[in-house]
Every structure is written in structure tokens, then in C-alpha cells.
Phi, psi and omega in degrees: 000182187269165202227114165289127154261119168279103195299331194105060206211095195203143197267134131264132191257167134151288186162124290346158155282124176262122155279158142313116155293144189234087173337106190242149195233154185264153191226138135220119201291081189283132187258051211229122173286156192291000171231014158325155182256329208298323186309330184267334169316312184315280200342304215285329154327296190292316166301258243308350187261033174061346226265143164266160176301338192273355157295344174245125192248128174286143144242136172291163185215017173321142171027049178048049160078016161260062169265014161299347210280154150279152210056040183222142336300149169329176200262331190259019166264315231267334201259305171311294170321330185283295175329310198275322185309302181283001164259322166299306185318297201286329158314341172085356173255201193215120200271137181233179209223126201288133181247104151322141162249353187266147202281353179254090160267097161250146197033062150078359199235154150295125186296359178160158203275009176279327189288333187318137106127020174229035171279135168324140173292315169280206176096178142279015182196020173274169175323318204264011178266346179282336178307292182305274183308319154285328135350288189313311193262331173266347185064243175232027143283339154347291352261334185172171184249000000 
């Protein structure tokens, strides 16, 4: 089920305003094939911005989140997504993993916003098969979907 996470979060009024430090963690949504140089672009950014790795969380995207299919992604794409799930993981950030909601995927786009956010939960190609495949293929370099 769904879950409240207490961010930490408290309002102070008063002379001066004070904010809360606030902890923050960075997303990057990656379009990337796992063996794209943007990846080492990634690495390399980061050592330089001082930021630890372990504040980023990466989501991976094969084949923009339609991996139900048979072959698709292929078994020697899925052992490239795996390579790259375990260099991020060993690299210290933490990689998740992009679920499509939309229930139409043509050429890789939604067919249209009546399809957006109502793809099924069940099925062979509903949300929880998508889980469930990536589980099956990224494992426990995995962090979430």
C-alpha cells in the first residue's frame, strides 16, 4: 500500500526567518542506452561536484518501460541494463526503474492522454508484470521501481 514519509520538514516564524536545512536528494530520469558515454559524463560530473552518489537516484528506462513483450528488451540488452544497474549500485548511487502507466504504447509515445495513467495493475503486461520483470532481470542492484 501506499505509505506518509515524514520529509523532516518544520516551519519557523519569526525575526530573522530562519529556514530549516533541509536534506535533498537528486533524480535523474535517464534516456540513455547502458552503454551510451553520457553514463561516464554522469560518473564524472559528480566526482567533480563534490555531491555524494549515494543522494542520486538514476532511473533506468529500457525500451521506455514495454518490457513485457517477448524478446523485448532482447536477453543481450537486459545483460547491458544489468552491467550498467550494478556500476551504478557499486558507484554508490542508486538506480530505479521507469514503469510506463500508459496503457497504449505506440512507437515507443503514448497513443493518446485518454491512455495516459490507466494501464492495469494485473495482467501479463499490467504494472505488476513490469515489477516482477524487473525484479526477475536487474535483481538486487535494483533500489525500486
Amino acid at each position: 500500500g501506499w505509505q506518509v514519509h515524514d520529509l523532516g520538514l518544520e516551519l519557523q516564524f519569526g525575526v530573522p526567518v530562519v529556514a530549516p536545512a533541509i536534506p535533498m536528494a537528486t533524480i535523474i530520469p535517464s534516456y540513455w542506452w547502458p552503454t551510451d558515454a553520457s553514463w561516464d559524463e554522469l560518473h564524472a560530473a559528480f566526482a567533480a561536484s563534490g555531491l555524494p552518489a549515494e543522494d542520486v537516484i538514476v532511473i533506468l528506462n529500457p525500451n521506455s518501460g514495454n518490457i513485457t513483450f517477448a524478446n523485448v528488451p532482447s536477453s543481450a540488452s537486459w545483460a547491458l541494463w544489468r552491467d550498467r544497474a550494478a556500476n551504478l549500485t557499486s558507484t554508490g548511487f542508486k538506480p530505479l526503474a521507469y514503469v510506463n502507466l500508459c496503457s497504449e504504447v505506440v512507437n515507443f509515445s503514448c497513443a493518446g492522454p485518454a491512455q495516459q495513467g490507466n494501464k492495469n495493475f494485473s495482467g501479463s503486461h499490467g504494472v505488476k508484470a513490469e515489477i516482477d520483470k524487473y525484479v526477475l532481470e536487474l535483481g538486487s542492484d535494483l533500489r525500486g521501481v
